[in-house]
C-alpha atoms as one frame of an Amber mdcrd trajectory, in Angstrom:
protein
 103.562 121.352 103.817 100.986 118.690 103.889 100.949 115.056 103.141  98.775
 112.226 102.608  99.612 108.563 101.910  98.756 107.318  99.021  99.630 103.274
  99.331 102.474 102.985 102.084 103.751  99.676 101.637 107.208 100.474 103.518
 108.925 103.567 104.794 107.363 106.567 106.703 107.381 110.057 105.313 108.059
 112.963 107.379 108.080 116.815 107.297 111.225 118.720 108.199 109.509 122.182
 108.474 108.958 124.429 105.604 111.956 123.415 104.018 110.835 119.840 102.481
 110.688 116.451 102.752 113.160 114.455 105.706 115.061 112.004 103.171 114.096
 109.079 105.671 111.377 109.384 103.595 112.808 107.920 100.614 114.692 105.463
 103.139 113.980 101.452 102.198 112.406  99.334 104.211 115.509  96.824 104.276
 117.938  99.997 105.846 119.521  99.199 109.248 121.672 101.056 111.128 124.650
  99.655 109.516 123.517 100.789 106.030 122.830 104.374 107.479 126.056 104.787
 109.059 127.653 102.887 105.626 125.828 105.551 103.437 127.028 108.427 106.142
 130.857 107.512 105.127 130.168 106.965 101.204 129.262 110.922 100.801 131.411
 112.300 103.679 134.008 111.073 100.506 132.145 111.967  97.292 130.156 115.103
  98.085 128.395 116.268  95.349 127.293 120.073  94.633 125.011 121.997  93.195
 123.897 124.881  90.487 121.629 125.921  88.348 121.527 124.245  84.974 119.756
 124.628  81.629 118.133 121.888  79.517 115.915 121.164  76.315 117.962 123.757
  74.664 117.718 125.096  70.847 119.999 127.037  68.854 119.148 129.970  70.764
 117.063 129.533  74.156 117.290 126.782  76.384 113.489 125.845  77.939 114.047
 124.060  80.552 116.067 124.097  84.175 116.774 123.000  87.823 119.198 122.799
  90.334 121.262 119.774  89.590 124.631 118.105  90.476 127.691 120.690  89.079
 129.803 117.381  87.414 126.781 115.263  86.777 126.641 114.745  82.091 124.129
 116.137  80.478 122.612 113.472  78.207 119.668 113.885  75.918 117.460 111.059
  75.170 114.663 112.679  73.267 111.800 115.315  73.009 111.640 116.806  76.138
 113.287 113.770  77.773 117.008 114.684  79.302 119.426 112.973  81.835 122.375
 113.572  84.199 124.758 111.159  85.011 127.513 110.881  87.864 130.597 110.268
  85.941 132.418 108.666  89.166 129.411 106.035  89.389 126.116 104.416  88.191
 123.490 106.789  89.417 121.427 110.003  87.568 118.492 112.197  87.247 116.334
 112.166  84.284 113.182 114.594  83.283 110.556 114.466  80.853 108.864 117.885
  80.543 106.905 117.115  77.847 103.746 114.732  80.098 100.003 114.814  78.451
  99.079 116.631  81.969  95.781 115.138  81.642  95.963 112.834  84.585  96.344
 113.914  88.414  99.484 113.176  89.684  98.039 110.534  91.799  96.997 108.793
  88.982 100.021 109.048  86.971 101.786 107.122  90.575  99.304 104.456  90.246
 100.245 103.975  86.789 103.568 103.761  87.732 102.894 100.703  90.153 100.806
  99.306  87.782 103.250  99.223  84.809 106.216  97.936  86.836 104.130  94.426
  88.210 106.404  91.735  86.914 109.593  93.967  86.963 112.696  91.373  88.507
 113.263  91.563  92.097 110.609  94.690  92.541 109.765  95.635  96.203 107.644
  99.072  96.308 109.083 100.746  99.043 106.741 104.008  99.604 104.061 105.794
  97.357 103.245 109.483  98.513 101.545 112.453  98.173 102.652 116.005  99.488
 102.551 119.582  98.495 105.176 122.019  99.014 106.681 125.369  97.674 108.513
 126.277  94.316 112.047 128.226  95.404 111.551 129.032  91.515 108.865 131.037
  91.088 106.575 128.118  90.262 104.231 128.632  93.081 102.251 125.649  94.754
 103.873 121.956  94.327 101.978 119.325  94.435 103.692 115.808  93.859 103.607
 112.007  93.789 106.435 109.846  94.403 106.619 106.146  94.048 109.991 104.470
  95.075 111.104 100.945  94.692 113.927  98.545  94.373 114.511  96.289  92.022
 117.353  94.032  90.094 119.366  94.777  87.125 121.323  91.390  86.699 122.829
  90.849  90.375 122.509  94.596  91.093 119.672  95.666  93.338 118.616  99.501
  91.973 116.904 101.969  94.275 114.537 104.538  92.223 112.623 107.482  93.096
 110.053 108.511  90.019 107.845 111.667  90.520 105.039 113.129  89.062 104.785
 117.087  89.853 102.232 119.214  88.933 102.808 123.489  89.301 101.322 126.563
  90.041  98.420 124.911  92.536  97.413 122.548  90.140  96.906 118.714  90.061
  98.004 117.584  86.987 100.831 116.095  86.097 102.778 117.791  83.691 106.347
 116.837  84.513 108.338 113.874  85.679 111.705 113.293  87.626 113.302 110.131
  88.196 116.715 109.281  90.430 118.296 106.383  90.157 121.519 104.486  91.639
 122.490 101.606  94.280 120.398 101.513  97.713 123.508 103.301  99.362 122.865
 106.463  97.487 119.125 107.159  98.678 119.997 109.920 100.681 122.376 111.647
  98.035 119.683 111.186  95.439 116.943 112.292  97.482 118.713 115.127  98.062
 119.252 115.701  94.518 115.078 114.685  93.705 114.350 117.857  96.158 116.435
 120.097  94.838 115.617 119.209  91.073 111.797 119.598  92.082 111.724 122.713
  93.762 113.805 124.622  91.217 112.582 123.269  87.675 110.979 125.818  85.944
 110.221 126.303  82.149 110.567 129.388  79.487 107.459 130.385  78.036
């Protein structure tokens, strides 16, 4: 797996062999020890598992899928747009399969940073670029992430939005977000990796 930065503002990415990214990557730049060893404790008592799970489905074929949390609610918001929800708190994973694809995925983060400049309370945390290995059948991964913070009322929300592009290519055809509290950047980072080496469409 290789990596290059694109714009690290905070946060240092690592490699944790073949297998992906070390989740310190998605860490934010605020985390102390206390928060790690708070966030330790939080899923020692809500672990969350995984499975396969289909999405963007018709009558008859369903187009889309990924490994995702087992309780997490399937919600649809649109075309090609589809969520999961924890039910036991305010956090989720969202896709939208349906991207132009005519931008690089490096672009589409830069985008990203650009369009959220005014957003309450935002601190960009890390913006990356790194390559790595469909468990799917999807071939070559190559993928942008841009994570930040910001606040929702008094809430502070951590968010992970990436731009991945399959198959060896550079485009960015899909997108995954996680959201939640800063406390759950390790659980959804987990749940970002899993949902990006295992999405895979029908046809």
């Amino acid at each position: 797996m290789q990596k290059k930065s694109l714009a690290v503002l905070a946060g240092a990415g690592a490699v944790v062999g073949s297998a992906g990214l070390l989740l310190a990557t998605m860490l934010p730049s605020s985390a102390d020890t206390t928060r790690q060893q708070t966030t330790t404790k939080v899923e020692a008592t809500s672990a969350v598992t995984y499975t396969l799970r289909n999405f963007e489905c018709g009558k008859r074929v369903c187009h889309a899928s990924a490994v995702l949390p087992t309780t997490w609610k399937h919600v649809v918001h649109g075309n090609g747009k589809d969520a999961f929800q924890d039910p036991t708190a305010n956090r989720m994973i969202r896709f939208n399969v349906l991207l132009s694809g005519t931008q690089s995925t490096v672009v589409a983060g830069q985008q990203k940073v650009a369009a959220l400049k005014g957003t309450p309370g935002l601190k960009i945390q890390n913006v990356y670029t790194t390559t790595m290995q469909s468990t799917r059948n999807q071939g070559k991964l190559t993928l942008t992430t841009v994570v930040y913070t910001y606040k929702s009322g008094t809430t502070t929300r951590w968010v992970g939005t990436r731009y991945l592009a399959q198959q060896g290519g550079a485009q960015a055809d899909y997108e995954i977000t996680v959201g939640g509290v800063p406390t759950d950047y390790k659980l959804l980072g987990t749940a970002l990796l899993k949902a990006t080496q295992s999405l895979a469409l029908a046809g």
